[in-house]
N, C-alpha and C positions, 0 to 999 in steps of 0.2 A: 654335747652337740654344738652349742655357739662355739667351745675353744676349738673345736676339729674346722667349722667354719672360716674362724677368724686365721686360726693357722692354716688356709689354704688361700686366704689372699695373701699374708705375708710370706707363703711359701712361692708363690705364684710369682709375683714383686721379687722378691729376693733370685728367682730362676731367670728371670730377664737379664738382672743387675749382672750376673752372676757369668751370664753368655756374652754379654756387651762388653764385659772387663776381657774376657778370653778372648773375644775378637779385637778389640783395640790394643791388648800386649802383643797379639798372637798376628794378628791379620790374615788367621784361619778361616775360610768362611764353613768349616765345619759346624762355628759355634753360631750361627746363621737359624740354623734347623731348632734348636731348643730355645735362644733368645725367641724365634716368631713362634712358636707354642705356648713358652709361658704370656706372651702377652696377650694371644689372641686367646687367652684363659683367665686373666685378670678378673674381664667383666663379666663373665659367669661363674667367677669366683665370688665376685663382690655380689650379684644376683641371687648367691645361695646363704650369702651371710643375712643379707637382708631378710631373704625367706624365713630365717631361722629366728632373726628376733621378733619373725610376724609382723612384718611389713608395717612396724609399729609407726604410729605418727613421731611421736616427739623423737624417733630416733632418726628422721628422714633426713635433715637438713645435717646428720653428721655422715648420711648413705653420700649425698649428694655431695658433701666435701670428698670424701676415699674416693669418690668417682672424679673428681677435679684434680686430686693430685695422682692419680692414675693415671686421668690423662695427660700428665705435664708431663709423664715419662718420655723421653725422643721417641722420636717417629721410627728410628735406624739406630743400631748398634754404633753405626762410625760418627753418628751427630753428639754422645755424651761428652764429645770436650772440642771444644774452640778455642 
């Protein structure tokens, strides 16, 4: 149950990464529609890992990190390179 967890935020994460490289080669905005799904699924991704290790105390401050570099992801597909 936690590895099914854990691989739906890295699958989540990785689906973002994954639309935002095909719109930035591509400048399709087909890849528009799965970059904003996987991201708007991140935090109920990371919401259900937590549930699964039982909203353990001592694991909080490492929930609270995954959720800081979550959110460091850009805001937009065309913001990953400057």
């Amino acid at each position: 149950m936690r590895d099914k967890a854990l691989t739906g935020v890295a699958g989540r994460m990785a689906d973002a990464e994954s639309a935002q490289r095909g719109y930035l080669l591509t400048g399709e905005s087909a890849y528009l529609i799965p970059y904003a799904a996987a991201v708007a699924n991140v935090s109920r991704a990371i919401d259900r890992l937590h549930a699964v290790y039982g909203g353990a105390d001592q694991a909080g401050s490492q929930f609270h990190e995954l959720r800081a570099v979550a959110n460091q992801a850009p805001a937009g597909p065309g913001e990953g390179v400057r």
